[in-house]
Structure formats: structure tokens, C-alpha cells
ZAZA-113596 format. One record per residue (C-alpha): residue number from 1; x, y, z. Coordinates in steps of 0.02 Angstrom, whole numbers, plus 50000, padded with zeros to 5 digits. Layout:
BEGIN
{num = NUM	x = X	y = Y	z = Z} .
...
# end
This chain:
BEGIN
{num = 1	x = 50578	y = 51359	z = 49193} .
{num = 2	x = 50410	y = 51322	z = 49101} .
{num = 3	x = 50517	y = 51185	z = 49000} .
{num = 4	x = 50578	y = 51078	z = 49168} .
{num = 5	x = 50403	y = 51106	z = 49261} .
{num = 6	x = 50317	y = 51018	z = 49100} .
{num = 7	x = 50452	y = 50864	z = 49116} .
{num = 8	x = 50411	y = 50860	z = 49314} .
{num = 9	x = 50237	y = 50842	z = 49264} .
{num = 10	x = 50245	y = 50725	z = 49120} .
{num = 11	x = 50372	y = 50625	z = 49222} .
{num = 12	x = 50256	y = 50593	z = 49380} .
{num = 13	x = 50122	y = 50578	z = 49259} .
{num = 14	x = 50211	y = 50436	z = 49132} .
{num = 15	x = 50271	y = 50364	z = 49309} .
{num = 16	x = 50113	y = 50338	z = 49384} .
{num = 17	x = 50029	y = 50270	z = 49205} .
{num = 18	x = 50200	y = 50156	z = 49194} .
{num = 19	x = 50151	y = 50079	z = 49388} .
{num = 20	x = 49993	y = 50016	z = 49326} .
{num = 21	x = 50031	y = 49945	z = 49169} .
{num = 22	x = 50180	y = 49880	z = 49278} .
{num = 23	x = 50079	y = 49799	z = 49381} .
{num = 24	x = 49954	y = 49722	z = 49263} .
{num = 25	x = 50093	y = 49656	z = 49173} .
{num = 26	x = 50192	y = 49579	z = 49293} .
{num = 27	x = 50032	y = 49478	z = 49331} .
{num = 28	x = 50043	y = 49447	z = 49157} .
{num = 29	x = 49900	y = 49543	z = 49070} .
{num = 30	x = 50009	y = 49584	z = 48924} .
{num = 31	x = 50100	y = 49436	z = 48877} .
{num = 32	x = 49981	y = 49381	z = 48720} .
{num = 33	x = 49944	y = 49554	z = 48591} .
{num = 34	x = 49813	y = 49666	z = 48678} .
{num = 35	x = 49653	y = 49719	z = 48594} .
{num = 36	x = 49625	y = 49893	z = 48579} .
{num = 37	x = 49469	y = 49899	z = 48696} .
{num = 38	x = 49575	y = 49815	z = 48804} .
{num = 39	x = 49706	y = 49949	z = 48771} .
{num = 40	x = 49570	y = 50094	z = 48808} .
{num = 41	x = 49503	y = 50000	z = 48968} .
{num = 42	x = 49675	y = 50000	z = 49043} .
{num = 43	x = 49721	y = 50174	z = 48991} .
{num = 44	x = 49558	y = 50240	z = 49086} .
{num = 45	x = 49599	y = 50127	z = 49226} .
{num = 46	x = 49781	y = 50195	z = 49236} .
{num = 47	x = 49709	y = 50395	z = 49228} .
{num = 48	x = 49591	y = 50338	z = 49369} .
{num = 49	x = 49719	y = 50296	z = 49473} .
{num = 50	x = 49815	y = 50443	z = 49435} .
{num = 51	x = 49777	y = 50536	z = 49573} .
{num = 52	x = 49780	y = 50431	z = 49711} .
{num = 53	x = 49936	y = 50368	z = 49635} .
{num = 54	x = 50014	y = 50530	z = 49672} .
{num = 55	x = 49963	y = 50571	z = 49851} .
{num = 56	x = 49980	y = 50401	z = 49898} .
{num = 57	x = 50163	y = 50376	z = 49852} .
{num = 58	x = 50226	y = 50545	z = 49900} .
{num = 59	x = 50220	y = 50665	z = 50026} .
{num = 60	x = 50044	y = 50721	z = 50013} .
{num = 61	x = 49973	y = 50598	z = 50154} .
{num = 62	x = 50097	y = 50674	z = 50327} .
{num = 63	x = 50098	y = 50841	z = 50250} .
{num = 64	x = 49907	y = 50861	z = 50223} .
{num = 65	x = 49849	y = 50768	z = 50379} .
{num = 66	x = 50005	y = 50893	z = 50487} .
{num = 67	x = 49916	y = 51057	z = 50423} .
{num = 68	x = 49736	y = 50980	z = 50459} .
{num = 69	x = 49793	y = 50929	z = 50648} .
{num = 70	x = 49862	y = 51137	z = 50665} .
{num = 71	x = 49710	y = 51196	z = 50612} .
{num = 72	x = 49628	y = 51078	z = 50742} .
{num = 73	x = 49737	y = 51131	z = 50885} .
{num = 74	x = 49731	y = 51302	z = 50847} .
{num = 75	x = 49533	y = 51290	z = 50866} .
{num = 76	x = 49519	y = 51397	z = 50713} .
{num = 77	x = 49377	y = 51306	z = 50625} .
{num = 78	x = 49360	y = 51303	z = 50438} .
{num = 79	x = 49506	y = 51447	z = 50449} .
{num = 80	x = 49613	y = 51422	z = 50347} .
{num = 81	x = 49499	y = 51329	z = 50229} .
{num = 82	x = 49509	y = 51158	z = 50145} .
{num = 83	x = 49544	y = 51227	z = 49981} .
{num = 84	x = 49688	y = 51327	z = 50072} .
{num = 85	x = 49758	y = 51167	z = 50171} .
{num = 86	x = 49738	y = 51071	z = 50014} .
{num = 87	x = 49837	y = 51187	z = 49897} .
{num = 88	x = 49986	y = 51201	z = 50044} .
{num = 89	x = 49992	y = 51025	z = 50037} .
{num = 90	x = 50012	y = 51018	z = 49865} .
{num = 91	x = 50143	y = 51135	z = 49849} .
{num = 92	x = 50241	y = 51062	z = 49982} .
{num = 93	x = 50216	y = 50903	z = 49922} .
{num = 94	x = 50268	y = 50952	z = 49724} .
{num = 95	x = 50440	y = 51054	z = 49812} .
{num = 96	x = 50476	y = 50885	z = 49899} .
{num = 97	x = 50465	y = 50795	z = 49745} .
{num = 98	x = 50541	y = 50877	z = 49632} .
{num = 99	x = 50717	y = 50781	z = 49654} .
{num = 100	x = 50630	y = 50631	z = 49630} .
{num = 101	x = 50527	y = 50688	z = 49490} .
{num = 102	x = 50726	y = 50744	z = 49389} .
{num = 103	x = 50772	y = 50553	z = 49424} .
{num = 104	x = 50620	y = 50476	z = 49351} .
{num = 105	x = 50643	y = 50585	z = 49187} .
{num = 106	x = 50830	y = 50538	z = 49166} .
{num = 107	x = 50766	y = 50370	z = 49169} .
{num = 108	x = 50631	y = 50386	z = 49050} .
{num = 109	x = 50646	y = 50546	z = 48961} .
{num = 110	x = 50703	y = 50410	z = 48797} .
{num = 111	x = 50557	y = 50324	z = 48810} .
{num = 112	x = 50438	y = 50493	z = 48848} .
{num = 113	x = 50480	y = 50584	z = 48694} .
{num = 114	x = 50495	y = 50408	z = 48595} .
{num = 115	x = 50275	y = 50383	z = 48651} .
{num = 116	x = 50265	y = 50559	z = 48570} .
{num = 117	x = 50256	y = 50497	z = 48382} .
{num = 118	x = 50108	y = 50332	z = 48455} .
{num = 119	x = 49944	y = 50325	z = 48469} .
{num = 120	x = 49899	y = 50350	z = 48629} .
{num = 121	x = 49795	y = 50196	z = 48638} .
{num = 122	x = 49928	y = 50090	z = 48516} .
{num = 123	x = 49998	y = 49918	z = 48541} .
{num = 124	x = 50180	y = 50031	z = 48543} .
{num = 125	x = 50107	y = 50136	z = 48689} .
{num = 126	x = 50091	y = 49984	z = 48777} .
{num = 127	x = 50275	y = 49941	z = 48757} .
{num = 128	x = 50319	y = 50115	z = 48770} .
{num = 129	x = 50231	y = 50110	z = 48970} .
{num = 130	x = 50327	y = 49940	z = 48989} .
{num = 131	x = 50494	y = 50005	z = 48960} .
{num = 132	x = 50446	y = 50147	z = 49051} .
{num = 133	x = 50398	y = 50068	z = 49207} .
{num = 134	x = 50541	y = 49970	z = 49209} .
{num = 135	x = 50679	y = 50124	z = 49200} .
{num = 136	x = 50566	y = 50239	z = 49285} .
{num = 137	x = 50511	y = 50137	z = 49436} .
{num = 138	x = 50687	y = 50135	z = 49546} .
{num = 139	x = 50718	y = 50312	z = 49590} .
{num = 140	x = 50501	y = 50287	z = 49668} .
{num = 141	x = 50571	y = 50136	z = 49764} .
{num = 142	x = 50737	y = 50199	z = 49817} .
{num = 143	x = 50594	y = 50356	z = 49903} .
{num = 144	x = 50484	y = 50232	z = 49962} .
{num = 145	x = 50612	y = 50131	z = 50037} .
{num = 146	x = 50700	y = 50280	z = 50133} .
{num = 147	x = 50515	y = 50356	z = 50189} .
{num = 148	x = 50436	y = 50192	z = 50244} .
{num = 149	x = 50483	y = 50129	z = 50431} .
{num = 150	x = 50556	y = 49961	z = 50414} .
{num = 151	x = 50454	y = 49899	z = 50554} .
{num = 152	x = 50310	y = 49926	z = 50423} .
{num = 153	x = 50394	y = 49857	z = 50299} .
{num = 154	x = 50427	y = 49683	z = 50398} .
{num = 155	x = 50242	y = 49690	z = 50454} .
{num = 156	x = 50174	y = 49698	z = 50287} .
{num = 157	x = 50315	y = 49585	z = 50218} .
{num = 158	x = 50251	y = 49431	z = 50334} .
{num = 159	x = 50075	y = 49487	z = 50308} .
{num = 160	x = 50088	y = 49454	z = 50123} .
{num = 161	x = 50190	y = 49295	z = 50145} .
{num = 162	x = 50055	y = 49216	z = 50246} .
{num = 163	x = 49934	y = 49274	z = 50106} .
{num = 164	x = 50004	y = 49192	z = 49984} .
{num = 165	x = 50058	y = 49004	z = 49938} .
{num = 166	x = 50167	y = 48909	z = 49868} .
{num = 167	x = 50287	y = 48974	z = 49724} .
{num = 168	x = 50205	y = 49134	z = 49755} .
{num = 169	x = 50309	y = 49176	z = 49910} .
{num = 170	x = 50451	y = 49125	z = 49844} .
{num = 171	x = 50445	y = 49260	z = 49711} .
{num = 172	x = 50415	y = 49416	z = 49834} .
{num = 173	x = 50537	y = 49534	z = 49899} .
{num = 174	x = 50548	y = 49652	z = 50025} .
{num = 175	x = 50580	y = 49803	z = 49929} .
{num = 176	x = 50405	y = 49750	z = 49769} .
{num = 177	x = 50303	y = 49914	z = 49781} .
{num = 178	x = 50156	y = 49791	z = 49842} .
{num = 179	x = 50234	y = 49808	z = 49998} .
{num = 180	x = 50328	y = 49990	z = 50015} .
{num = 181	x = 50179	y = 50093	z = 49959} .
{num = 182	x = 50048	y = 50021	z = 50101} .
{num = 183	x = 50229	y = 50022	z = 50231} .
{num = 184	x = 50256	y = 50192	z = 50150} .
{num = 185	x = 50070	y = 50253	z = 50168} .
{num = 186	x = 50051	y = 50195	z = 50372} .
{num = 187	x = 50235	y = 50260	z = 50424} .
{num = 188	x = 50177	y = 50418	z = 50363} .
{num = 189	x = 50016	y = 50425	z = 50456} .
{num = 190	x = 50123	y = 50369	z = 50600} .
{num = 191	x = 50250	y = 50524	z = 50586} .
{num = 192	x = 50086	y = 50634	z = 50565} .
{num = 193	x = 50012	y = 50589	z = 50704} .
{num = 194	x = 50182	y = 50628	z = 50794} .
{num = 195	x = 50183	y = 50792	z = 50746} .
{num = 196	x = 50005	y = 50812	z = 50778} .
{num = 197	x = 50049	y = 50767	z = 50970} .
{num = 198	x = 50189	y = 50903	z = 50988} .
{num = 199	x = 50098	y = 51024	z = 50892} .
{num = 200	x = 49912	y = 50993	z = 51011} .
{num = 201	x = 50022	y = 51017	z = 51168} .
{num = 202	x = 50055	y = 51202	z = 51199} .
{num = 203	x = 49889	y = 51237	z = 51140} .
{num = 204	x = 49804	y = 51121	z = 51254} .
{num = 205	x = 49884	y = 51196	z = 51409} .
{num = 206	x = 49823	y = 51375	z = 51348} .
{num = 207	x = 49652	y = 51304	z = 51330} .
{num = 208	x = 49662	y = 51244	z = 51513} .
{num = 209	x = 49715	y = 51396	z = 51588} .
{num = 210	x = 49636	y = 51481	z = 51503} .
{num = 211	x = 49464	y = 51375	z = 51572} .
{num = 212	x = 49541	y = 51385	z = 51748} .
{num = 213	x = 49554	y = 51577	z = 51757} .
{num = 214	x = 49371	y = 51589	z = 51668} .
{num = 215	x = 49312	y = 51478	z = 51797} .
{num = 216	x = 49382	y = 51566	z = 51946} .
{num = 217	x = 49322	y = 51717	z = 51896} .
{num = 218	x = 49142	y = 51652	z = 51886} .
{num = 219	x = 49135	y = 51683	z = 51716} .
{num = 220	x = 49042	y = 51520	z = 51656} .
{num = 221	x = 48940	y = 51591	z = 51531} .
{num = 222	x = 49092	y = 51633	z = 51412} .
{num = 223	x = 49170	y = 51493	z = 51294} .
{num = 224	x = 49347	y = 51471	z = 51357} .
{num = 225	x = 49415	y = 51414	z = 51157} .
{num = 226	x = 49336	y = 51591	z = 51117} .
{num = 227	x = 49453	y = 51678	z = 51238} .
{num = 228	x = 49607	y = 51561	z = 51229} .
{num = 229	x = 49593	y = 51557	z = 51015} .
{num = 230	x = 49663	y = 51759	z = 51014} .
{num = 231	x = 49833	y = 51666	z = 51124} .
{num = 232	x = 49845	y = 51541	z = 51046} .
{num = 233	x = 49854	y = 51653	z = 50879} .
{num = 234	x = 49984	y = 51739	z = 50942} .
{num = 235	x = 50095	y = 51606	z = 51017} .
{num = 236	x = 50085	y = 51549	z = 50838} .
{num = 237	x = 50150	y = 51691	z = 50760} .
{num = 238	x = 50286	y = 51733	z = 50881} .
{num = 239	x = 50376	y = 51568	z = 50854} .
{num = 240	x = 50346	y = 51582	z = 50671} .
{num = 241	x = 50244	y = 51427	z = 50661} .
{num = 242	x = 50218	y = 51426	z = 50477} .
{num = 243	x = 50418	y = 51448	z = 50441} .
{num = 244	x = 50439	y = 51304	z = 50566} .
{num = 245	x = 50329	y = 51173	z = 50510} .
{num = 246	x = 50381	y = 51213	z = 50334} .
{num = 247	x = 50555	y = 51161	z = 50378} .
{num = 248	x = 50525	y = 51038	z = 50463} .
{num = 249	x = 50418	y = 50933	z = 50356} .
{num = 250	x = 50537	y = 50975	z = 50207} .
{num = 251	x = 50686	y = 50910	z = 50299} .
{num = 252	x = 50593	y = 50764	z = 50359} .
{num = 253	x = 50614	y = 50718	z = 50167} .
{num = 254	x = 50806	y = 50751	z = 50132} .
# end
């Protein structure tokens, strides 16, 4: 178990270090021999991005901003806390994954264990993230490509062909990452924001009758959310809310 969590991670890791020296190569950073500053610039560069890399391009965005918009309807506060909504998020995120994570190793578990015996900042680490972008970058654009809405996709598509001239245009294609990750990243937000809506309504009507009996009664002085939040709590639990959106964002995924 220990032995295929260490390949997930290495393989999201070398994935996300392969997309940027991807990138930078195809715009042709590495076609004369790289310095080794150079080398070390890029490296930290690539580590930088790391992160956002990895919450950008999976399913980190709908999943964290989903439990964010509960803990807004249910009028809960900081309960549960960031940390808390943060970690879920994570671990949802890293179950999701996980299938794509086994692909990108097949691809480039060769060329992983191969950058074991480099340098990390060598000229053959270069190569090595080359190759490795190459293999390892289909099964991320075969996810991307299912996840991202295709009216996104068209949108940013004609966006970036208006952007750009000439040859330029000629050489881009619907399915480069330059256009699934920001199609990828909005369609998310999109879904999200879905959710959000069904989620908000039930609450909302609590909160209003909850205000109209309060107010009928005279009783202006008390704070209808403090009244409703102890309903809404429960409505919560009785239709197991956690199992619920659990499932459902994981099966938004398969």
C-alpha cells in the first residue's frame, strides 16, 4: 500500500514538473544545451507551480468551492473550519485521482526510475522531464477533455485564435492543454456553482419560515439564522448530507 501511494505521488509530482518543462520546450527553450543556472531557474519555477498545478487540473477547484457553499448555506460560520474543508477537499480530490494518477505512471514509470540515477539539476534530467511529458501528458488530457464543457472549450478555442497570428493559429488544436486547463478550470466553477444553487435552496426556505413565524410572534429581537441553524442541522443529518455529496461529487468524475 505504502509502495503504490509513493508512485501516485511521484507520478502527479513528475507529471506536473513534466507540464512545465513541456511547455517551455515546446516554445522552444530547450532546443540549444541548457546552462545549469538555467537548469536550477526552471526546476524552481516548475516546484512553484507545483501546487497550483495540482488543484488547477484536478478536482480540487468544484470539490473545494461545493463544501465552502454548504458551509455557507448551512449558516454555520467558520464550523467546520478551513483547515477541515481544505483537508476534505484534498482527500476527495486525491480518491478521484487516483485512476488517473495509475495511467500517468504506466506511462512514465521507465522514465521515473531511469531520473533516479541523474542529477537532479543535470542536462539528462532535462531529457528525462521531456520524455516524460510527452508519455505522461495523455491520460491528463484524455481527464481534461472529459471534465471540461465543450462549450468552454470552443470559447477559449476562438479566443486564442483571435489572439494569435499568422502560422501561429495554424499550429493550435482544440484538445493543447493551453486551452483544456482554463475550459477545464471555468466548467468546474460552473458545475460548483450548480450545486451550490440546489444545495442553498432547502435551507433558504427554512431561513424564511423560520423569519415569518419569529416575526408573527413579535419576536424581533431574536436572530432568525440563530433559531433556523439547529433545523437546518438536522435536515442535514437526516438525509445524510455528507454521504450524499460525497457520492455525488465522486460520480460526477467516473
Amino acid at each position: 500500500m505504502k509502495k503504490k501511494s509513493k508512485i501516485l505521488i511521484s507520478a502527479f509530482v513528475f507529471a506536473a514538473l513534466s507540464l512545465t518543462s513541456g511547455v517551455l520546450w515546446a516554445q522552444g527553450k530547450f532546443d540549444q544545451p541548457v546552462s545549469k543556472p538555467l537548469v536550477i531557474l526552471i526546476a524552481l519555477v516548475a516546484l512553484a507551480l507545483v501546487p497550483i498545478l495540482l488543484t488547477m487540473v484536478t478536482s480540487f477547484v468544484k470539490i473545494a468551492v461545493v463544501l465552502a457553499l454548504i458551509r455557507n448555506a448551512l449558516g454555520t460560520q467558520q464550523i467546520p473550519p478551513n483547515q477541515i474543508i481544505t483537508g476534505l477537499a484534498m482527500i476527495l480530490t486525491i480518491y478521484i485521482m487516483v485512476p488517473v494518477g495509475m495511467d500517468i505512471y504506466r506511462e512514465t514509470g521507465s522514465v521515473i526510475e531511469s531520473s533516479s540515477n541523474q542529477g537532479f539539476f543535470s542536462q539528462a534530467t532535462v531529457a528525462l522531464l521531456q520524455e516524460g511529458f510527452k508519455k505522461g501528458r495523455e491520460p491528463m488530457r484524455a481527464f481534461l477533455l472529459k471534465n471540461a464543457g465543450e462549450k468552454d472549450r470552443v470559447l477559449f478555442f476562438n479566443l486564442a485564435k483571435r489572439m494569435r497570428k499568422g502560422p501561429d493559429r495554424e499550429s493550435l488544436k482544440s484538445d493543447d492543454f493551453m486551452i483544456l486547463i482554463p475550459s477545464f478550470v471555468v466548467s468546474e466553477l460552473s458545475e460548483a456553482f450548480q450545486i451550490g444553487f440546489v444545495i442553498f435552496l432547502p435551507f433558504l426556505v427554512i431561513d424564511m419560515v423560520v423569519a415569518n413565524i419569529l416575526l408573527a410572534l413579535g419576536m424581533f429581537q431574536l436572530s432568525p439564522i440563530t433559531v433556523s441553524l439547529p433545523f437546518k442541522l438536522l435536515l442535514f443529518v437526516l438525509v445524510d448530507g455528507w454521504y450524499l455529496i460525497a457520492r455525488g461529487l465522486i460520480l460526477g468524475y467516473v
